[in-house]
N, C-alpha and C positions, 0 to 999 in steps of 0.2 A: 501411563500418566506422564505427563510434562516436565521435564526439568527445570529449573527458575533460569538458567542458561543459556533455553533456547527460546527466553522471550526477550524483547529489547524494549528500552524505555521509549517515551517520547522522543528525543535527543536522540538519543542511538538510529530509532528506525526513522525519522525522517532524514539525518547523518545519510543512512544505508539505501533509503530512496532518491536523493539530492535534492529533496524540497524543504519548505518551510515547515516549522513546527507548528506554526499557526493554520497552514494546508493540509498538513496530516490531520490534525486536531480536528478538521471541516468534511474532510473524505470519510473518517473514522468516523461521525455523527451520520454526515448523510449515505452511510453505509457501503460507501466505493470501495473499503478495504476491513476486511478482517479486526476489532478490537476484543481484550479483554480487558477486563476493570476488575482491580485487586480489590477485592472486600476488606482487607484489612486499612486500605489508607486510600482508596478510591482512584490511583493511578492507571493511567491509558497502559497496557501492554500488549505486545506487538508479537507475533509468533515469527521466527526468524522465514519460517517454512511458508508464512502465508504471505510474503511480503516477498519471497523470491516467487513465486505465483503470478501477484499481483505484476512485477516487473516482467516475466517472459508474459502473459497476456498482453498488457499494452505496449510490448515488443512487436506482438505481429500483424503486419501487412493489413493497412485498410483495402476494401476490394479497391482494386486498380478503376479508376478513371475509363472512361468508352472514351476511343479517340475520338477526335472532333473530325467530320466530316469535311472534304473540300468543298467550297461554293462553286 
């Protein structure tokens, strides 16, 4: 079971990703990142562990470019 420690608020985990709150709030809807919604007050929460994930994935290397041939 989860500790309430190792989840982060809105603020916090957009803070921990460098973006907008309003971006997080968009990615978490259209399901680009991990949410949980607290049944007791309906707030976004953030898992610390799903959010270091989400940052080494869109860390790694698009496939490289084919170089351009000479004419």
């Amino acid at each position: 079971m989860m500790k309430l420690h190792q989840y982060l608020k809105i603020a916090e985990a957009a803070e921990f990703l460098g973006i907008s709150q309003n971006t997080l709030r968009k990615w978490a809807d259209e399901g680009r990142i991990a949410v949980r919604v607290n049944p007791a007050n309906g707030y976004r929460m953030f898992l610390r562990e799903d959010l270091e994930g989400f940052l080494k994935e869109a860390a790694k290397p698009v496939k490289p470019a084919r170089p351009k041939k000479a004419k």
